[in-house]
C-alpha positions in Angstrom: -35.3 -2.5 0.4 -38.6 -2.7 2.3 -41.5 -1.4 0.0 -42.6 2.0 0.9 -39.0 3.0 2.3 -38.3 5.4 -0.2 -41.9 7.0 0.0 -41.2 7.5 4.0 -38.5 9.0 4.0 -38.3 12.6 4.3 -34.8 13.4 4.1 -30.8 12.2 4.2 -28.0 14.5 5.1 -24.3 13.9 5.8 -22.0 16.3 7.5 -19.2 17.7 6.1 -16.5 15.2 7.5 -18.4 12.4 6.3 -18.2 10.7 10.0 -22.0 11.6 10.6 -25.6 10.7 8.4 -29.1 11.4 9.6 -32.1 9.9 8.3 -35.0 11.3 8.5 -38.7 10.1 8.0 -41.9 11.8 6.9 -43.0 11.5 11.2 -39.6 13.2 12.3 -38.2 9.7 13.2 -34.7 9.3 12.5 -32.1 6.1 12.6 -29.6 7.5 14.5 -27.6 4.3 14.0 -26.8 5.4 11.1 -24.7 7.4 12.2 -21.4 5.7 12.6 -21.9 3.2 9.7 -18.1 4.3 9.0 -17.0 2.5 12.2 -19.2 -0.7 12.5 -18.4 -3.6 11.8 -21.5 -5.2 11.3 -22.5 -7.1 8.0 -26.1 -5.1 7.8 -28.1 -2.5 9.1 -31.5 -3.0 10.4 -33.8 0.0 10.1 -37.3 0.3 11.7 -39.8 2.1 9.2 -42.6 3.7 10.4 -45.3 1.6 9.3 -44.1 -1.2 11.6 -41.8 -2.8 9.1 -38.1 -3.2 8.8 -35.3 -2.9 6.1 -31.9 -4.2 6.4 -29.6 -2.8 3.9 -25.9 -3.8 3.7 -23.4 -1.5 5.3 -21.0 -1.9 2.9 -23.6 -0.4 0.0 -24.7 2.4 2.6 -20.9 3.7 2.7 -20.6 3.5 -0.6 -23.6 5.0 -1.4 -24.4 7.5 1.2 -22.3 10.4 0.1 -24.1 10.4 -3.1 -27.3 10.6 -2.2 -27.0 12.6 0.9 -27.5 16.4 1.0 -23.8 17.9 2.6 -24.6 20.6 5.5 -22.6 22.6 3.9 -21.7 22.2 0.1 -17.9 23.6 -1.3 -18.1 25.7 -4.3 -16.1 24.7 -7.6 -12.8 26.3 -6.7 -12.8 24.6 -3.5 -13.9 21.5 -4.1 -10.9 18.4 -4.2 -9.9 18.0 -7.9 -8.3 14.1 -8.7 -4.6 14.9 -8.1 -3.0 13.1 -11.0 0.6 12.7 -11.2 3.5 15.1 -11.7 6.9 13.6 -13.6 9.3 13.4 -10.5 6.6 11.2 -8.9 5.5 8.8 -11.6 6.2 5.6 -11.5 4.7 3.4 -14.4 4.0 -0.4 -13.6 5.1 -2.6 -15.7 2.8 -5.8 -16.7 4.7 -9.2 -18.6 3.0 -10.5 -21.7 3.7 -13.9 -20.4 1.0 -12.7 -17.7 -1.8 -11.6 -20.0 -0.9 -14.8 -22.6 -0.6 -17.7 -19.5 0.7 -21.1 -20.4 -2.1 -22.6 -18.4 -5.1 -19.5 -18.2 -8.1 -19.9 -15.5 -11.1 -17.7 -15.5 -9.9 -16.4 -12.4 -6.5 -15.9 -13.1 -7.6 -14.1 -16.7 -9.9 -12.0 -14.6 -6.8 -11.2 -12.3 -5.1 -9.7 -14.7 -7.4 -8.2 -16.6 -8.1 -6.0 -13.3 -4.8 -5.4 -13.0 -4.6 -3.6 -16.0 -8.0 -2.0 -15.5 -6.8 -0.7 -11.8 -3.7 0.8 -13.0 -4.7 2.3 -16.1 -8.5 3.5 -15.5 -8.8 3.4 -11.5 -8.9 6.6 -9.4 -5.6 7.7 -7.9 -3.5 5.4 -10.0 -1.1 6.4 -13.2 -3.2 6.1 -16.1 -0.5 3.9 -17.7 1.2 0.9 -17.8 4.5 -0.3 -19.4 4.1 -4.0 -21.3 7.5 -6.3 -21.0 9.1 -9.4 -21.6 6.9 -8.9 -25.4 8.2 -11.6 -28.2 10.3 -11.1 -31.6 7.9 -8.9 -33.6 7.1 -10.3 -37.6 7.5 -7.2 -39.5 5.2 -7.6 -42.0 2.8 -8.9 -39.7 3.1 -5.7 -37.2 1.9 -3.7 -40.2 -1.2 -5.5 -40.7 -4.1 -4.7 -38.8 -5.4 -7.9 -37.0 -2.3 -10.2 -36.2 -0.4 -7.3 -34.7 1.1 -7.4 -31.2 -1.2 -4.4 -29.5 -4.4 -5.5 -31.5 -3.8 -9.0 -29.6 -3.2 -7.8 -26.1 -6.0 -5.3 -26.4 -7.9 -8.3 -27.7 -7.2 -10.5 -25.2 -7.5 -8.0 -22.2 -10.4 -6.2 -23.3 -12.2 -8.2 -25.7 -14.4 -10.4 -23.4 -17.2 -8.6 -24.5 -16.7 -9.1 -28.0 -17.1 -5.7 -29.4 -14.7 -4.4 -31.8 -11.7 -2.7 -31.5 -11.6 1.2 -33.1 -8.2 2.2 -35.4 -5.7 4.1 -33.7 -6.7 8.0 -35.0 -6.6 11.2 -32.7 -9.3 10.8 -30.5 -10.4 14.7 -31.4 -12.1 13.6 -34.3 -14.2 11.6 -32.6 -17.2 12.6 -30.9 -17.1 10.1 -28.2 -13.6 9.7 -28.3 -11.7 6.5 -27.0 -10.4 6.0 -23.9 -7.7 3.0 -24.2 -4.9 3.9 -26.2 -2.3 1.1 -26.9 0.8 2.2 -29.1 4.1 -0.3 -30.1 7.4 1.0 -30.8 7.4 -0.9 -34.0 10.7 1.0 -36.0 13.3 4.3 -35.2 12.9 6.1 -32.3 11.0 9.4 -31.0 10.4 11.2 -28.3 7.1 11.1 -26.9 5.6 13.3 -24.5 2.5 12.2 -21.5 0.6 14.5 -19.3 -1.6 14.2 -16.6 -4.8 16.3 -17.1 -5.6 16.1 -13.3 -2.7 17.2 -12.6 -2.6 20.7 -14.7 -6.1 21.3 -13.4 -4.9 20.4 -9.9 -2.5 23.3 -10.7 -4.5 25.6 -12.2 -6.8 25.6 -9.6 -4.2 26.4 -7.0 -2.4 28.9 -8.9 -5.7 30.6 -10.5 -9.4 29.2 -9.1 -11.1 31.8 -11.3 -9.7 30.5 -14.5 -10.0 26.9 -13.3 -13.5 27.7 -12.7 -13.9 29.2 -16.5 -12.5 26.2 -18.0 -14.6 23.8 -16.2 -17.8 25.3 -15.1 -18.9 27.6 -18.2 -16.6 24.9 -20.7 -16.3 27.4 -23.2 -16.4 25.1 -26.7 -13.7 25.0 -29.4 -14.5 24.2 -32.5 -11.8 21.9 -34.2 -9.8 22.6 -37.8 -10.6 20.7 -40.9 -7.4 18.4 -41.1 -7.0 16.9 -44.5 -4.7 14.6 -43.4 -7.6 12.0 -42.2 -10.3 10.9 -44.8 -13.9 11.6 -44.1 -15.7 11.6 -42.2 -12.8 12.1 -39.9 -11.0 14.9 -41.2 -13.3 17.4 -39.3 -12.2 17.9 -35.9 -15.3 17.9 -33.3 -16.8 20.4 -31.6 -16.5 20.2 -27.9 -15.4 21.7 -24.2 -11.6 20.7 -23.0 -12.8 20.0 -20.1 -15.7 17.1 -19.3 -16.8 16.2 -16.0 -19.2 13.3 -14.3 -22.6 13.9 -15.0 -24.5 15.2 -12.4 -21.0 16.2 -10.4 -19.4 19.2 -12.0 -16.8 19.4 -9.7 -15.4 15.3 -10.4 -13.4 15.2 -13.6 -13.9 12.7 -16.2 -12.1 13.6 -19.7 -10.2 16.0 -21.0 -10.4 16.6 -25.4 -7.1 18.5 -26.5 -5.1 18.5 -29.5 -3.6 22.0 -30.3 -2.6 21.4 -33.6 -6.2 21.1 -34.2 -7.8 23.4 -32.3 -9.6 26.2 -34.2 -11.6 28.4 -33.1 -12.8 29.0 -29.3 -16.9 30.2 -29.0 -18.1 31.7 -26.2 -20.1 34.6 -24.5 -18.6 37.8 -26.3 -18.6 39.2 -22.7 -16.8 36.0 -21.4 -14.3 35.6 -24.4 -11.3 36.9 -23.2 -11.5 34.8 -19.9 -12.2 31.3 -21.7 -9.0 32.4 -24.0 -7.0 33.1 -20.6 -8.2 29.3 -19.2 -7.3 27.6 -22.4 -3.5 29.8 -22.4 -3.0 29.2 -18.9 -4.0 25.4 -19.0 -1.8 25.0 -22.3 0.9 26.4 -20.5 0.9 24.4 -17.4 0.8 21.3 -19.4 4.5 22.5 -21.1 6.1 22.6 -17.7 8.6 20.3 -17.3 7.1 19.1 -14.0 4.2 18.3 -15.6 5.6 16.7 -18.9 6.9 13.9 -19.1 9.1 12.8 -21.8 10.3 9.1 -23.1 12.2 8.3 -26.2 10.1 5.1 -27.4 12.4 2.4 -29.4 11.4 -0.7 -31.1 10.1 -3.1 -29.1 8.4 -0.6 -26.4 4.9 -0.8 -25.8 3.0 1.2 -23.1 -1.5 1.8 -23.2 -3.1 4.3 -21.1 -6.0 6.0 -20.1 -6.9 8.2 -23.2 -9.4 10.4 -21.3 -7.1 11.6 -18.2 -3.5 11.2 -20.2 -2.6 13.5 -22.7 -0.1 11.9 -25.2 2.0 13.2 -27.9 5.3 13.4 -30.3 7.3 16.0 -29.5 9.9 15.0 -32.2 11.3 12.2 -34.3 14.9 10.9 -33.6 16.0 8.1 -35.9 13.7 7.2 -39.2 12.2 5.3 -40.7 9.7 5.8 -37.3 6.9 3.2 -38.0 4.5 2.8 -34.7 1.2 0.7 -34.3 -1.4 1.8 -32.5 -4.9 0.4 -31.4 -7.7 1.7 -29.3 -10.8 0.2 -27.1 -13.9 2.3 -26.7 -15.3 3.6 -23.2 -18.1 1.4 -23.4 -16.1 -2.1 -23.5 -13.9 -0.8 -20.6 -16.8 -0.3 -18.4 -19.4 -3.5 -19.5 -16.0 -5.4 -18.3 -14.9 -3.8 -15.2 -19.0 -3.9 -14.2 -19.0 -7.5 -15.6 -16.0 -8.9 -13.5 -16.2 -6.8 -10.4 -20.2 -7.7 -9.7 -18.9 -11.5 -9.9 -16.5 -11.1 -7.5 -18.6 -8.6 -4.8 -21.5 -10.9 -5.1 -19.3 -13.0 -2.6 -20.2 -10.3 0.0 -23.1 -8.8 -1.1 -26.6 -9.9 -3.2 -26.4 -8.6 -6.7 -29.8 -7.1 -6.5 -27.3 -4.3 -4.4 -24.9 -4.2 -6.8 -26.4 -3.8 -10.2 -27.9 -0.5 -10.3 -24.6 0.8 -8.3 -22.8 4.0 -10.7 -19.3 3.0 -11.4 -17.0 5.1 -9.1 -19.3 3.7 -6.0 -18.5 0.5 -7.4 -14.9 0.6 -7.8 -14.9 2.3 -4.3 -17.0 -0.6 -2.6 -14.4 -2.8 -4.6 -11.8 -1.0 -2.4 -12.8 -1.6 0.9 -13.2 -5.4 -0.1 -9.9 -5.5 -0.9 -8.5 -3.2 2.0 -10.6 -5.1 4.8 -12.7 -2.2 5.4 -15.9 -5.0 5.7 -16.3 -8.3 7.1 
């Protein structure tokens, strides 16, 4: 922008419906063009500052971008406010995505990148499943499946995810961890089980509706749980961490980012003596939500089947072994690597319709929306 822009302007509000921004300046000027920059369908708008000067900003960046920084006219309280919707089991569809597809016979950059966003859309992007199914995988070497590095979902996780170079965490429950990890890749390696997936989204979408004040104790006042010593795991990791259920976006406690939850390891819950008994209530009732069948959803996972999701929105678990020996493989990529390389390859690719200058200081969720409209043909 123009130097001194930010320094004139006095403030930015957006009505409720989001079909209507004012800008104000420090004179009581206003750009009352901006007001339908959700219908133009113009490349840039052209502002006229104050001091004589002008500042043209792309429209594309202002759409994204405007319902952050704007103040609402009228701001929703928590119980109110639109929760991700997740998915419930009779409306779940999981994609499935070929190995041949991530391992080309003849790879390009941009056919690599292709698929790598595939993957990232479906398993990380907002409103879509959280996982994906991988097919048409080949004959697995045994003794190789049990190693750590030449294993079939270390190389796919590899190859998908590991343009950045960063290492790839062991498969362990992600409680343990303080930042926990939010791929999860797991192969059907020998017997079979039945494995259970659940949409966090979805139960809070729930809870919400069928309790706001509970929904509002489990996400606004987070109530912490401190997790069990679990001997099973070696140190440091045998101490479960300390942490809310329930995480949300910095900055928006109302948009949902991760949920932590492992009831087998779940000690004890601290909070207010005075708000005890209601954290207790919000961690029952979201617990027992979760168990529904409508919320549940339950695969028996044979040799051969391989799925990854999104670790911090899908809740995964065993709900009981059916045929032994039962020998999975599991691997993991941290939060950090799936962000540097959704940032990495989507900049490259927007940078065709707007200068990166607009682009790199851009928070990921206006980034993936921008991303959207690109690909929807909501900008020219």
């Amino acid at each position: 922008m123009t130097p001194g822009f930010a320094d004139l302007l006095f403030s930015c509000k957006i009505d409720k419906n989001k079909d209507q921004l004012t800008i104000k300046f420090l004179d009581g000027t206003t750009c009352p063009e901006v007001q339908d920059i959700w219908s133009w369908n113009r490349s840039d708008f052209e502002c006229y500052l104050v001091n004589g000067k002008t500042s043209k900003i792309p429209t594309i960046w202002l759409r994204v971008i405007v319902p952050v920084v704007a103040s609402p006219q009228d701001p929703l309280p928590l119980d109110q406010s639109p929760v991700l919707d997740g998915w419930l089991t009779d409306t779940l569809k999981i994609p499935e995505i070929s190995y041949r597809d991530i391992f080309p016979q003849d790879p390009s950059p941009d056919l690599r990148d292709d698929i790598r966003l595939r993957v990232l859309d479906a398993v990380v992007g907002t409103g879509e499943p959280g996982i994906i199914k991988i097919v048409d995988l080949p004959t697995p070497i045994l003794e190789q499946e049990r190693g750590t590095k030449g294993n079939l979902v270390t190389s796919i996780l590899k190859q998908l995810f590991g343009i950045l170079g960063q290492s790839l965490l062991s498969h362990t429950d992600h409680t343990m961890y303080d930042i926990p990890v939010q791929i999860m890749g797991f192969y059907g390696l020998e017997g079979k089980s039945e494995n259970t997936w659940v949409s966090a989204p979805a139960v809070l979408k729930t809870l919400k509706d069928e309790d706001p004040h509970l929904f509002t104790e489990l996400v606004r006042k987070a109530p912490m749980t401190v997790g069990r010593v679990t001997r099973i795991y070696r140190e440091p990791l045998y101490q479960g961490t300390v942490g809310s259920a329930i995480i949300t976006e910095s900055g928006f406690p109302d948009k949902f980012k991760r949920v932590r939850w492992h009831p087998n390891n779940i000690g004890f819950l601290t909070a207010p003596f005075d708000e005890f008994k209601e954290a207790r209530l919000a961690h029952q009732k979201f617990q027992q939500i979760m168990r529904r069948d409508t919320h549940q959803l339950k695969l028996v996972l044979k040799p051969g089947d391989m799925y990854i999701w999104d670790n911090f929105r899908l809740l995964h678990g065993r709900e009981r072994v059916l045929e032994v020996p039962r020998t999975g493989v599991g691997q993991t990529v941290s939060e950090q690597v799936v962000a540097d390389l959704y940032r990495d390859i989507r900049i490259r690719r927007l940078t065709r319709y707007v200068a990166e200058k607009w682009l790199v200081h851009l928070p990921a969720t206006q980034l993936r929306e921008m991303a959207r409209m690109v690909e929807t043909g909501s900008v020219s």
